[in-house]
PDB file of N, CA, C, O and CB in Angstrom:
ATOM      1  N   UNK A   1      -0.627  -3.134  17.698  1.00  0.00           N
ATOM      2  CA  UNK A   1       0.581  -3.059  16.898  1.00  0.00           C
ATOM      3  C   UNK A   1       0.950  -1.590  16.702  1.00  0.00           C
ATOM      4  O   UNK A   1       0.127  -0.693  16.888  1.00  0.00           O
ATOM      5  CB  UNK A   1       0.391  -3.777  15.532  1.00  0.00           C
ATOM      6  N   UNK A   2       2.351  -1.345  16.278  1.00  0.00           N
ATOM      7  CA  UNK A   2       2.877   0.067  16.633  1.00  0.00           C
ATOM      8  C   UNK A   2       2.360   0.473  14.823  1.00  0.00           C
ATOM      9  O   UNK A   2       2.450  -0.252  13.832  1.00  0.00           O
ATOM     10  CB  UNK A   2       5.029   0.203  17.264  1.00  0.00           C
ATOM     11  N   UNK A   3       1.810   1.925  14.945  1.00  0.00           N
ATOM     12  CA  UNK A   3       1.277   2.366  13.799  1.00  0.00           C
ATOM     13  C   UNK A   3       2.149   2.773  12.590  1.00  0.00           C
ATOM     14  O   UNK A   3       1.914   2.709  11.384  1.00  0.00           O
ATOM     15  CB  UNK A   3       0.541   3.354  14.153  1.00  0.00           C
ATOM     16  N   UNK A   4       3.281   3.234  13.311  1.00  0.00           N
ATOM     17  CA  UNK A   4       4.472   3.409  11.981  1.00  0.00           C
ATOM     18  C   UNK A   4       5.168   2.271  11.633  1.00  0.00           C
ATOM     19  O   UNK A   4       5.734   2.257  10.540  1.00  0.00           O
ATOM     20  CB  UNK A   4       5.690   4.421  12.275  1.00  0.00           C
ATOM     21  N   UNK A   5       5.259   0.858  12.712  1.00  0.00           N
ATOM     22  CA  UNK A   5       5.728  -0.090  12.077  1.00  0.00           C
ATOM     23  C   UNK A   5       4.782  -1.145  11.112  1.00  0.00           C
ATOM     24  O   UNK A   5       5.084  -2.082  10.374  1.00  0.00           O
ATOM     25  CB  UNK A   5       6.363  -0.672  13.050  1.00  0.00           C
ATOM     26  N   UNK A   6       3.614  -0.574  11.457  1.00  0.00           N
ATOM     27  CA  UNK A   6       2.951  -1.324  10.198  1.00  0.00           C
ATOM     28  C   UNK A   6       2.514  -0.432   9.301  1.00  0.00           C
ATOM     29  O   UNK A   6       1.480  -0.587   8.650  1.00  0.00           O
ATOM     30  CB  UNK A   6       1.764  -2.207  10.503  1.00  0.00           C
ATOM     31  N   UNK A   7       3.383   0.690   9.203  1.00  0.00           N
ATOM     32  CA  UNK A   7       2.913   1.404   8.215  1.00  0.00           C
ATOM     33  C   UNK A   7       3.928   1.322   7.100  1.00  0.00           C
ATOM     34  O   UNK A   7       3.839   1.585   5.901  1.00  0.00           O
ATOM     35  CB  UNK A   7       2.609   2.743   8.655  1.00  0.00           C
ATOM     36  N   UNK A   8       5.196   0.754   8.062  1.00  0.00           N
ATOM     37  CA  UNK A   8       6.775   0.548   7.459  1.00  0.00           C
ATOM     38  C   UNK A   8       6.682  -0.740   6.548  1.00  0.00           C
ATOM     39  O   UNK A   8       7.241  -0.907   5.464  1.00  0.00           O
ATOM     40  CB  UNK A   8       8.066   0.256   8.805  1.00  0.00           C
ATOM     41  N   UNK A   9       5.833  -1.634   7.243  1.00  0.00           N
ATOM     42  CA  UNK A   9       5.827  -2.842   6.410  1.00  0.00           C
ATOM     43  C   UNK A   9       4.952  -2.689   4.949  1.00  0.00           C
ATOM     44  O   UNK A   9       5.391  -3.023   3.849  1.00  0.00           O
ATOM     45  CB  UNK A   9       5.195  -4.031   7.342  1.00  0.00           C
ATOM     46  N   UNK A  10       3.563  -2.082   5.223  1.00  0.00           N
ATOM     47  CA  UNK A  10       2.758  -1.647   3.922  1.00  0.00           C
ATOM     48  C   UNK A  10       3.678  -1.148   2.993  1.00  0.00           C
ATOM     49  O   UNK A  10       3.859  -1.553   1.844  1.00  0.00           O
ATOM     50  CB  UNK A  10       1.661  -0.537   4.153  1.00  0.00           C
ATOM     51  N   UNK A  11       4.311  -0.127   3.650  1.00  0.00           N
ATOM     52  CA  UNK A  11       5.437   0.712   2.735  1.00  0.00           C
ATOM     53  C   UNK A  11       6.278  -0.186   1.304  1.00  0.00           C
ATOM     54  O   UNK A  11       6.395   0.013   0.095  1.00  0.00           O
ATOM     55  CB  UNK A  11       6.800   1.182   3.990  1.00  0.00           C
ATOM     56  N   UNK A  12       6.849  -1.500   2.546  1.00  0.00           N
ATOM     57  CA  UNK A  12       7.287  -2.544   2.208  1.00  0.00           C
ATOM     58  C   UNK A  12       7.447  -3.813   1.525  1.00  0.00           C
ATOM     59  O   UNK A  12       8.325  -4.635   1.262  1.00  0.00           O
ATOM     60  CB  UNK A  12       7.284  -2.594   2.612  1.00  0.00           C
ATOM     61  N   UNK A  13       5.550  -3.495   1.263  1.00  0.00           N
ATOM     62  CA  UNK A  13       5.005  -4.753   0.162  1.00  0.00           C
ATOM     63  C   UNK A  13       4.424  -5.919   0.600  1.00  0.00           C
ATOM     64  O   UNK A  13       3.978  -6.793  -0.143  1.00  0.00           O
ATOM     65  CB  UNK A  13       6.077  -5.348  -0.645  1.00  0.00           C
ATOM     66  N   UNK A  14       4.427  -5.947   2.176  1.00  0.00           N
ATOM     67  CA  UNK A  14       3.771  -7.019   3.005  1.00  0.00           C
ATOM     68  C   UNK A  14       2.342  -7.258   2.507  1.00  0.00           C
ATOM     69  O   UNK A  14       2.154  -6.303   1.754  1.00  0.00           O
ATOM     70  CB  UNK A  14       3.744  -6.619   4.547  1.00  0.00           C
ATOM     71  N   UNK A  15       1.670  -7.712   2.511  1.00  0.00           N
ATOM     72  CA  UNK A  15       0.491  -8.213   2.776  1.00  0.00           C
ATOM     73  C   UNK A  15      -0.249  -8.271   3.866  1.00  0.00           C
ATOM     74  O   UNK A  15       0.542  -8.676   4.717  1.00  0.00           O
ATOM     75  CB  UNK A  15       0.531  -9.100   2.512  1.00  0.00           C
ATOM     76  N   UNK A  16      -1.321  -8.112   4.394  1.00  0.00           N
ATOM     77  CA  UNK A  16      -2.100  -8.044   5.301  1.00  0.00           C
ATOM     78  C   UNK A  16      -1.862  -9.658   5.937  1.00  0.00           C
ATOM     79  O   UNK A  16      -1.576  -9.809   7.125  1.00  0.00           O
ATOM     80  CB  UNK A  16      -3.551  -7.548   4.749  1.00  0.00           C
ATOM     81  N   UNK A  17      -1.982 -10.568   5.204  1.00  0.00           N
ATOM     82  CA  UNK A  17      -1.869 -11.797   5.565  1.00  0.00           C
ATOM     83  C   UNK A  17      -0.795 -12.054   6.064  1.00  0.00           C
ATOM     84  O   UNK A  17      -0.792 -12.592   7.171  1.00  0.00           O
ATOM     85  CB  UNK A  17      -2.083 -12.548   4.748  1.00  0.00           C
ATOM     86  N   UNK A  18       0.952 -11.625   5.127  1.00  0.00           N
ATOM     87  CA  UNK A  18       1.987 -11.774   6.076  1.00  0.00           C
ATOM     88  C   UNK A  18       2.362 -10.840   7.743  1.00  0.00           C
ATOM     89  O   UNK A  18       3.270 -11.101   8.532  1.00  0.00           O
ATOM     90  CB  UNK A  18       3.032 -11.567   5.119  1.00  0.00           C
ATOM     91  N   UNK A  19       1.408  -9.845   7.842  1.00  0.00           N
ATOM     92  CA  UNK A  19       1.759  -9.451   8.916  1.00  0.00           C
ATOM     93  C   UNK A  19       1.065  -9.875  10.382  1.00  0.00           C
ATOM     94  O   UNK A  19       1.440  -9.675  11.537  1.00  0.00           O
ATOM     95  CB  UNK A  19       1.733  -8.264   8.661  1.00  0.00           C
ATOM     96  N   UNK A  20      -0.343 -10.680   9.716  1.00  0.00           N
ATOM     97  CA  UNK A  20      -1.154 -11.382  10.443  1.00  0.00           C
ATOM     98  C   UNK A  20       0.207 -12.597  11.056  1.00  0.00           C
ATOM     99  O   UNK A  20       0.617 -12.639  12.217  1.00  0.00           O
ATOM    100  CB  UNK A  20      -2.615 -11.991   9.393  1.00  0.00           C
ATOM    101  N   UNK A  21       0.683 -13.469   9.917  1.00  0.00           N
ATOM    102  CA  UNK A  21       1.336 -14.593  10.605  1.00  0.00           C
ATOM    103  C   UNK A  21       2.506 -14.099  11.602  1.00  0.00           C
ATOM    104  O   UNK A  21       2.659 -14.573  12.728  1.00  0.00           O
ATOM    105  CB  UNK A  21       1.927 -15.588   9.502  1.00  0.00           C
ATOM    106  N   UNK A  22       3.384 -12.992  10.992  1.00  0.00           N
ATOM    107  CA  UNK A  22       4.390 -12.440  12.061  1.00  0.00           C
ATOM    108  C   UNK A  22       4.346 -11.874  13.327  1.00  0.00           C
ATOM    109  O   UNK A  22       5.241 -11.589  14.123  1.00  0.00           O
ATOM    110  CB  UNK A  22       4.931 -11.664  11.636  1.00  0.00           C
ATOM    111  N   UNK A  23       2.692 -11.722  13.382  1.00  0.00           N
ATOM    112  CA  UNK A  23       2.674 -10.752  14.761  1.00  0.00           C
ATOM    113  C   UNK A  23       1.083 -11.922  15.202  1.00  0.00           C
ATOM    114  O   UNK A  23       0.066 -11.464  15.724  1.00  0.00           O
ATOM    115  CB  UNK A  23       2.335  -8.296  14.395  1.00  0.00           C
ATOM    116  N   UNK A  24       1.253 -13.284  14.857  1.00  0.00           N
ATOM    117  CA  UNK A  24      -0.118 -13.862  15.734  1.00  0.00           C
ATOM    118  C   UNK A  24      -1.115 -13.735  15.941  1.00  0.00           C
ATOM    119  O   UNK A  24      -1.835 -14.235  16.805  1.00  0.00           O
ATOM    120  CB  UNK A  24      -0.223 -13.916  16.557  1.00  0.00           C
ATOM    121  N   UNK A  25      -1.423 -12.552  14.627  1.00  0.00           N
ATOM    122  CA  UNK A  25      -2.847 -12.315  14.467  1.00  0.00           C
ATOM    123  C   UNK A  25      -3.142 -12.606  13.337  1.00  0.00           C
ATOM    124  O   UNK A  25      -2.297 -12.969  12.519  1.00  0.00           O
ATOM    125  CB  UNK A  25      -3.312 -11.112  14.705  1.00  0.00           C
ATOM    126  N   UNK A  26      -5.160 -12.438  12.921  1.00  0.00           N
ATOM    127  CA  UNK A  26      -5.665 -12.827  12.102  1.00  0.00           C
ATOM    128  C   UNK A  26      -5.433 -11.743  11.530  1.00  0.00           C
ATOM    129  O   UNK A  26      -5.246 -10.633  12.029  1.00  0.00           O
ATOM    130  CB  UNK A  26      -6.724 -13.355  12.213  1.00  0.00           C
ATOM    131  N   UNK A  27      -5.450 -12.228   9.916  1.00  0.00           N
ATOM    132  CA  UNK A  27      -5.438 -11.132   8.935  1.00  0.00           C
ATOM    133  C   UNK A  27      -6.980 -10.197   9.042  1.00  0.00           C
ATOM    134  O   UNK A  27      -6.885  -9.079   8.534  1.00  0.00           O
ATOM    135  CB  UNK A  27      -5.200 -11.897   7.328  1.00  0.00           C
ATOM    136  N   UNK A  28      -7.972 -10.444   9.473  1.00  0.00           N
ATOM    137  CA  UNK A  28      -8.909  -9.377   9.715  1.00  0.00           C
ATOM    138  C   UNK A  28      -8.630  -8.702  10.623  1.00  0.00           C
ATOM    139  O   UNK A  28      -9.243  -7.635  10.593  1.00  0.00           O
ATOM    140  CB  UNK A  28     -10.061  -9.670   9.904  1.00  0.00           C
ATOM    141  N   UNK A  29      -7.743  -8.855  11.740  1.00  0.00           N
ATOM    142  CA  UNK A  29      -7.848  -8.107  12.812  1.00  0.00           C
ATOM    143  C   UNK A  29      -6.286  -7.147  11.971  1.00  0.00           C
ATOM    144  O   UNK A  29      -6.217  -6.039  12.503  1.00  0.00           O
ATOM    145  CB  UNK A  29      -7.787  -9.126  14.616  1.00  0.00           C
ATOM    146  N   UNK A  30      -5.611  -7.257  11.329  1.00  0.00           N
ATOM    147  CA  UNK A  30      -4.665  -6.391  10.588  1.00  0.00           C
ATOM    148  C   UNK A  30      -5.235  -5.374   9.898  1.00  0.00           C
ATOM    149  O   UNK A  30      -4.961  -4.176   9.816  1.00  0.00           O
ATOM    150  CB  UNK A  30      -3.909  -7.075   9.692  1.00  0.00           C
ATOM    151  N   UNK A  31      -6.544  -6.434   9.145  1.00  0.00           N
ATOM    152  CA  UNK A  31      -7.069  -5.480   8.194  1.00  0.00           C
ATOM    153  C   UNK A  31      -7.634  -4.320   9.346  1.00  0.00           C
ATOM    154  O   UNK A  31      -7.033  -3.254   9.478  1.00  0.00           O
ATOM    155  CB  UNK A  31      -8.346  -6.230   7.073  1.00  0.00           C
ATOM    156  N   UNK A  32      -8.729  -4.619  10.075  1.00  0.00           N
ATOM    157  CA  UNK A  32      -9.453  -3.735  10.908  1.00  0.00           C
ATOM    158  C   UNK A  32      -8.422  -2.683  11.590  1.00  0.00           C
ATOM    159  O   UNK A  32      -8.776  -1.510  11.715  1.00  0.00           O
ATOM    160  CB  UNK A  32     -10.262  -4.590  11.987  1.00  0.00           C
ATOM    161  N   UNK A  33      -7.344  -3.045  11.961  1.00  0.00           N
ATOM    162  CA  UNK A  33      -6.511  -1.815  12.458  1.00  0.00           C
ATOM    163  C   UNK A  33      -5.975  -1.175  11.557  1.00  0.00           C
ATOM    164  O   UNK A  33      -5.734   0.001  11.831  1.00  0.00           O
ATOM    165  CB  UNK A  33      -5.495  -2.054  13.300  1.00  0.00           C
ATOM    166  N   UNK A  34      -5.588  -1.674  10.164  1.00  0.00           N
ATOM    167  CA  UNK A  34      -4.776  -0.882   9.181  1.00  0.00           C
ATOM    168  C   UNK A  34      -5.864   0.203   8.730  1.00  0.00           C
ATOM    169  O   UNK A  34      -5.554   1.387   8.596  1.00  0.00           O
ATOM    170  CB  UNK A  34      -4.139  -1.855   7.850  1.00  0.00           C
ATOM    171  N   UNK A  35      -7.289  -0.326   8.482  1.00  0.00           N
ATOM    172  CA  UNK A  35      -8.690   0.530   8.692  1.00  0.00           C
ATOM    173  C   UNK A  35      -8.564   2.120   9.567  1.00  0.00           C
ATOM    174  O   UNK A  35      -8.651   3.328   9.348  1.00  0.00           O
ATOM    175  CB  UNK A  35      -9.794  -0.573   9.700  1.00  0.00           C
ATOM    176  N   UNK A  36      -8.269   1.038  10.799  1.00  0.00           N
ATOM    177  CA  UNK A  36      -9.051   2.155  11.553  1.00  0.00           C
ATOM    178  C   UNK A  36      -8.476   3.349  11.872  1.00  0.00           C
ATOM    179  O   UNK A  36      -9.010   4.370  12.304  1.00  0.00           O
ATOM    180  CB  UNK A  36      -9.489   1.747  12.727  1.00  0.00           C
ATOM    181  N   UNK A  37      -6.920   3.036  11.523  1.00  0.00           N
ATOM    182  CA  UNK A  37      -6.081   4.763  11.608  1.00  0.00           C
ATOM    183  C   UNK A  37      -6.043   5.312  10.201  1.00  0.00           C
ATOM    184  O   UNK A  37      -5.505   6.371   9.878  1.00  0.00           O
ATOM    185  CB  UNK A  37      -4.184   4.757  12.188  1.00  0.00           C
ATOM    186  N   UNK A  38      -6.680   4.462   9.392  1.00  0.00           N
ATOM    187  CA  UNK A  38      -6.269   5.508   8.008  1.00  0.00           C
ATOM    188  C   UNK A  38      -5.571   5.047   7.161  1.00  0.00           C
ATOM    189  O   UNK A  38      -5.208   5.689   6.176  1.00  0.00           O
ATOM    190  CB  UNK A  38      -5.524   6.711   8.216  1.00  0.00           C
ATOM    191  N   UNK A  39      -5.193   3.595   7.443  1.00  0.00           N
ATOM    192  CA  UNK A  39      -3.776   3.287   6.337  1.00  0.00           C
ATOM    193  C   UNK A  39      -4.324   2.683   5.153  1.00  0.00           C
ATOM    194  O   UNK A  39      -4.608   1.489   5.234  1.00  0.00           O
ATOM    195  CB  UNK A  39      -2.499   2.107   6.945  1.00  0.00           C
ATOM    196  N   UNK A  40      -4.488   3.174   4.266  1.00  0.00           N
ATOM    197  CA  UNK A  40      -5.345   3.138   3.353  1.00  0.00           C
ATOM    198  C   UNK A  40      -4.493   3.249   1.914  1.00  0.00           C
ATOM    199  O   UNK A  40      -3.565   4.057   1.916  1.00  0.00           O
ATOM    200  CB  UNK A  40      -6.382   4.229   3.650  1.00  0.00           C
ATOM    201  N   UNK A  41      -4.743   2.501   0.698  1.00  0.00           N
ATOM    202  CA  UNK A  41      -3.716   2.491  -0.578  1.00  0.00           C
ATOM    203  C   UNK A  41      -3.865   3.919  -0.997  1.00  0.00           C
ATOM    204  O   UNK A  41      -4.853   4.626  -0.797  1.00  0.00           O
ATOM    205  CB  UNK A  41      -4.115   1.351  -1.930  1.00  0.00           C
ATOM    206  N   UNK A  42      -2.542   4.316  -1.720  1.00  0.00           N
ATOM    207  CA  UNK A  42      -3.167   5.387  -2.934  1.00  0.00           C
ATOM    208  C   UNK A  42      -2.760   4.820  -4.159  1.00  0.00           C
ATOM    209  O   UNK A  42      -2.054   3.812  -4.113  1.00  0.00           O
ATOM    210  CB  UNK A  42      -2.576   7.035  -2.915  1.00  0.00           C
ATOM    211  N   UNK A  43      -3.180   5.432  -5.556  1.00  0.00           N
ATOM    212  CA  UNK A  43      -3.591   4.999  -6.857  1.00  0.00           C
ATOM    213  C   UNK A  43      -2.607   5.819  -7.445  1.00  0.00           C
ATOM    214  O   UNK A  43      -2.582   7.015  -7.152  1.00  0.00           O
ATOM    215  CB  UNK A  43      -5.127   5.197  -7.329  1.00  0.00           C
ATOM    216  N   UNK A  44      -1.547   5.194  -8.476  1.00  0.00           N
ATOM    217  CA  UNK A  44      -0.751   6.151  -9.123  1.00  0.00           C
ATOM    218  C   UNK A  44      -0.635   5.936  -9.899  1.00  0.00           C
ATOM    219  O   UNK A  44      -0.475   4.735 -10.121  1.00  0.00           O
ATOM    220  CB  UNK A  44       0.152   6.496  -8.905  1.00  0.00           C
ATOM    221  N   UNK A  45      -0.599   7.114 -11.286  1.00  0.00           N
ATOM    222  CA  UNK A  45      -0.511   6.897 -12.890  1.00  0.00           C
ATOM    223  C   UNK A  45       0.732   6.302 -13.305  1.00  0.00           C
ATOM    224  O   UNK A  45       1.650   7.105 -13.141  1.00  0.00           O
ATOM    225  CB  UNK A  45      -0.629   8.237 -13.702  1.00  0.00           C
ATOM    226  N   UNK A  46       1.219   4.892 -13.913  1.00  0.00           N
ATOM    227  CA  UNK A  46       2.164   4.737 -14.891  1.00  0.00           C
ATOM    228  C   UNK A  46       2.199   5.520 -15.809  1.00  0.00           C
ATOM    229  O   UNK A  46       1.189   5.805 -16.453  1.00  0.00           O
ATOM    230  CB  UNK A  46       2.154   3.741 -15.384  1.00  0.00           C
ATOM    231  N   UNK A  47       3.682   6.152 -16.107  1.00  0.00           N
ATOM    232  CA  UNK A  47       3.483   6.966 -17.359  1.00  0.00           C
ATOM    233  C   UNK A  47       4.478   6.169 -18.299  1.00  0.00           C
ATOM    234  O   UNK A  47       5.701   6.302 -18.346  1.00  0.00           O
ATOM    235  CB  UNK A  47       3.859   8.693 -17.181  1.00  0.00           C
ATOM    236  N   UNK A  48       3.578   5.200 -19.135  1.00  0.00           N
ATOM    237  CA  UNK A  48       3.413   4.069 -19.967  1.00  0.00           C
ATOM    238  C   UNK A  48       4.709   4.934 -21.100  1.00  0.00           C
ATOM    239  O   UNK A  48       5.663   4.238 -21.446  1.00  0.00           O
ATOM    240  CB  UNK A  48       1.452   3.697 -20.599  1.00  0.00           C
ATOM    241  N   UNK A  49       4.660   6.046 -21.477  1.00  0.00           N
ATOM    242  CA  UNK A  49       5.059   6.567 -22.515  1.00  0.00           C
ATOM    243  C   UNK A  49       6.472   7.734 -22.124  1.00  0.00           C
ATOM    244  O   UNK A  49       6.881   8.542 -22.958  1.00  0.00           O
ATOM    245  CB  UNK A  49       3.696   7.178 -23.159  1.00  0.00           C
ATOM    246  N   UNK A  50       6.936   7.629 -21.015  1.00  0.00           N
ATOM    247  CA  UNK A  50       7.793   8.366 -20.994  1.00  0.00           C
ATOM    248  C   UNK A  50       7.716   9.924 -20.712  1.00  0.00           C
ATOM    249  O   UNK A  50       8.663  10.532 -20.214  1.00  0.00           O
ATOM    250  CB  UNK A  50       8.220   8.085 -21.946  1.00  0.00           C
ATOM    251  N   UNK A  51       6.582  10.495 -21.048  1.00  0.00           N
ATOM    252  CA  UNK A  51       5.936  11.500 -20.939  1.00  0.00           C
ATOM    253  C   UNK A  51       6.465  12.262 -22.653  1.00  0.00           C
ATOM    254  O   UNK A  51       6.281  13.378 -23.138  1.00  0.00           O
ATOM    255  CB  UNK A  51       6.336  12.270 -19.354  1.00  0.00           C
ATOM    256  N   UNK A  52       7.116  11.107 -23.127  1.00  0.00           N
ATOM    257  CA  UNK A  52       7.283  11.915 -24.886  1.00  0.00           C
ATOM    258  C   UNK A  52       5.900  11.685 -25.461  1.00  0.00           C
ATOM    259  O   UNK A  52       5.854  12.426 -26.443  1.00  0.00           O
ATOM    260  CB  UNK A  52       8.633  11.024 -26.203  1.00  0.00           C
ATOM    261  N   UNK A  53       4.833  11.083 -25.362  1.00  0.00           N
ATOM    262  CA  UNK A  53       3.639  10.777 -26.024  1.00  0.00           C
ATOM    263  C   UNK A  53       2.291  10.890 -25.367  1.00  0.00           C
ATOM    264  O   UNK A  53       2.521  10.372 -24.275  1.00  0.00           O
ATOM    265  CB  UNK A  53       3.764   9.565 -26.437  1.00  0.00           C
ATOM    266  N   UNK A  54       1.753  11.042 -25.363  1.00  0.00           N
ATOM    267  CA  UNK A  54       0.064  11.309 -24.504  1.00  0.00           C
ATOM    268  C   UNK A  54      -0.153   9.608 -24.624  1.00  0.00           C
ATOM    269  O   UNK A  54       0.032   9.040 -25.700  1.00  0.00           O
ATOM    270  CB  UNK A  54      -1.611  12.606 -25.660  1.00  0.00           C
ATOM    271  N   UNK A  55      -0.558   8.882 -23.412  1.00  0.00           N
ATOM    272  CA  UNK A  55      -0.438   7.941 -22.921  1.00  0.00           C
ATOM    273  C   UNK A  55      -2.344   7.589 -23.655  1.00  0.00           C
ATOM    274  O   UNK A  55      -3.103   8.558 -23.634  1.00  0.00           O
ATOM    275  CB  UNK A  55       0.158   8.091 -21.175  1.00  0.00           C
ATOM    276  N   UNK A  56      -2.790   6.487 -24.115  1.00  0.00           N
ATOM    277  CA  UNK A  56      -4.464   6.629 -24.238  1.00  0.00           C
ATOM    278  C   UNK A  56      -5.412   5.482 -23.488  1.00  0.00           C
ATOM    279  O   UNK A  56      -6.633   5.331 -23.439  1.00  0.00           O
ATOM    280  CB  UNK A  56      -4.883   6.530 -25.911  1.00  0.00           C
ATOM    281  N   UNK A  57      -4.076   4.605 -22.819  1.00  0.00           N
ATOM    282  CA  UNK A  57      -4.537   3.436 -22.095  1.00  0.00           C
ATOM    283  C   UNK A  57      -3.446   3.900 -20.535  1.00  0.00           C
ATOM    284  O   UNK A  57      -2.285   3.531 -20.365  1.00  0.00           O
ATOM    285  CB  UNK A  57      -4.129   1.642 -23.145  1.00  0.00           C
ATOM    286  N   UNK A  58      -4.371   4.891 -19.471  1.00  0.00           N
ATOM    287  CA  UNK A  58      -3.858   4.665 -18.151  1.00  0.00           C
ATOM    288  C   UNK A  58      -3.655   3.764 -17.628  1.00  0.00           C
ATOM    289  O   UNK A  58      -4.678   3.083 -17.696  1.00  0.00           O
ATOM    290  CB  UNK A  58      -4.301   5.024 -17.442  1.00  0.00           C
ATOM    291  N   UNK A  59      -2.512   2.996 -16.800  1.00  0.00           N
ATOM    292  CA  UNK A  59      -2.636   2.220 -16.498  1.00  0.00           C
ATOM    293  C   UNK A  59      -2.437   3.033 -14.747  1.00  0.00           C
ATOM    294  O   UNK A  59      -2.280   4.235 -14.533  1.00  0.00           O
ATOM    295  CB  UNK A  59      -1.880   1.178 -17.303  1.00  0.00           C
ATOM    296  N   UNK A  60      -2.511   1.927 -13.730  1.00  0.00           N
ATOM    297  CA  UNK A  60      -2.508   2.484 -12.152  1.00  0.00           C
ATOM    298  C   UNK A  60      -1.736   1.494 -11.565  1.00  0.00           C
ATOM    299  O   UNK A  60      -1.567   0.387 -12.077  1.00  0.00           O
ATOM    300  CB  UNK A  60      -4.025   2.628 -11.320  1.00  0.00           C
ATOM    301  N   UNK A  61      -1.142   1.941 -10.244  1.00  0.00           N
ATOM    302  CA  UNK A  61      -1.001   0.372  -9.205  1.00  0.00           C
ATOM    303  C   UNK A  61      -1.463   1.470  -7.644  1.00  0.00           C
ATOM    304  O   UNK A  61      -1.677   2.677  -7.538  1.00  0.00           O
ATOM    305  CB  UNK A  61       1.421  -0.704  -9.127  1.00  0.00           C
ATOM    306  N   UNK A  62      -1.463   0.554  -6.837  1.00  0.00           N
ATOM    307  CA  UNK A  62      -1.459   0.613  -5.553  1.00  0.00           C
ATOM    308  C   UNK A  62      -0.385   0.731  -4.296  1.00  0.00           C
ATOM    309  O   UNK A  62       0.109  -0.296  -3.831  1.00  0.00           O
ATOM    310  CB  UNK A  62      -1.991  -0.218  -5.468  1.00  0.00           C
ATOM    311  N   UNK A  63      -0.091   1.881  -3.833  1.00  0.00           N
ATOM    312  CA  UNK A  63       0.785   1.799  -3.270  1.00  0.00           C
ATOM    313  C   UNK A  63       0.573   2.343  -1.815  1.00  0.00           C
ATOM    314  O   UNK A  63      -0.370   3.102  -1.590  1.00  0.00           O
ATOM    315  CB  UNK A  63       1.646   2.272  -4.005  1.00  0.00           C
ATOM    316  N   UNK A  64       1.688   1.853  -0.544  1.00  0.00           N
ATOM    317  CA  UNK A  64       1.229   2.333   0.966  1.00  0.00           C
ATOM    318  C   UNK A  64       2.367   3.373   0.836  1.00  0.00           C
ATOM    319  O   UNK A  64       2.019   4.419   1.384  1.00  0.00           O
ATOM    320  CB  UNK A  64       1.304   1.077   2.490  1.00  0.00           C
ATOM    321  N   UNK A  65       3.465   3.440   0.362  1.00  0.00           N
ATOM    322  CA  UNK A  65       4.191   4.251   0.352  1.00  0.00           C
ATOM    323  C   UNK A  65       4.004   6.015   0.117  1.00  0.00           C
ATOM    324  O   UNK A  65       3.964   6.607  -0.962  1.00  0.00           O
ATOM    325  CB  UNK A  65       4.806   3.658  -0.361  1.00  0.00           C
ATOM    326  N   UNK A  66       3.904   6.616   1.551  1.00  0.00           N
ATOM    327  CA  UNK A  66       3.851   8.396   1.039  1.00  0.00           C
ATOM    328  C   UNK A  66       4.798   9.138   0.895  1.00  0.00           C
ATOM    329  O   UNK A  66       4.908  10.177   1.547  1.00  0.00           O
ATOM    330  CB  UNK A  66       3.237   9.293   1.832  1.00  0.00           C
ATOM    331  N   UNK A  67       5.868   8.651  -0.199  1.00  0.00           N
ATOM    332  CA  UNK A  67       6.693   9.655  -0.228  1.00  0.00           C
ATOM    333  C   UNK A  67       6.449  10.005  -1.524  1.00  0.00           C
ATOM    334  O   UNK A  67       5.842   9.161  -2.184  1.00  0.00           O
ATOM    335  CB  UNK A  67       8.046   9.409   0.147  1.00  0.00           C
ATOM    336  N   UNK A  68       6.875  11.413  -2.277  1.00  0.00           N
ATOM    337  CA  UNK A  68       6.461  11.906  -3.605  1.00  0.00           C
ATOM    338  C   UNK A  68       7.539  11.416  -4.465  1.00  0.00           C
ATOM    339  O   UNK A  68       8.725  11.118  -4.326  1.00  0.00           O
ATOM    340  CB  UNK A  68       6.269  13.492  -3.704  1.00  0.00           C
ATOM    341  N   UNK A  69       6.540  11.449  -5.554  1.00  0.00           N
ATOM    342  CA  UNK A  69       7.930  10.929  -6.834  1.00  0.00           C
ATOM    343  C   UNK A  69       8.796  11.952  -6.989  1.00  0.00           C
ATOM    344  O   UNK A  69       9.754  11.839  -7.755  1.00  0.00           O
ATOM    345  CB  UNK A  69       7.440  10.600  -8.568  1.00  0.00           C
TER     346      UNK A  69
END
């Protein structure tokens, strides 16, 4: 599978599982390639409070998307 188009779909909110059914593969063999170049989540702070208050419960989500806030 082409590496920026499944990097477009992560981007996108797909699931490992929906890209397994669209492209006729098993979702392990998605997982194992999304693995093996690197496509990997990153972790980003909600800022719960607006940034008017010091936040005391971080919260996070997961995202494939690399563009900066």
């Amino acid at each position: 599978m082409d590496v920026d188009l499944l990097a477009k779909a992560k981007a996108y909110g797909f699931s490992d599982r929906q890209i397994a059914n669209l492209t006729g593969r098993t979702e392990d063999e998605v997982r194992a390639e999304r693995k093996g170049v690197g496509l990997v989540p990153s972790y980003r702070l909600v800022d719960t409070c607006a940034a008017e208050f010091e936040a005391y419960t971080p919260y996070y989500y997961s995202t494939y998307d690399r563009g900066d806030d």
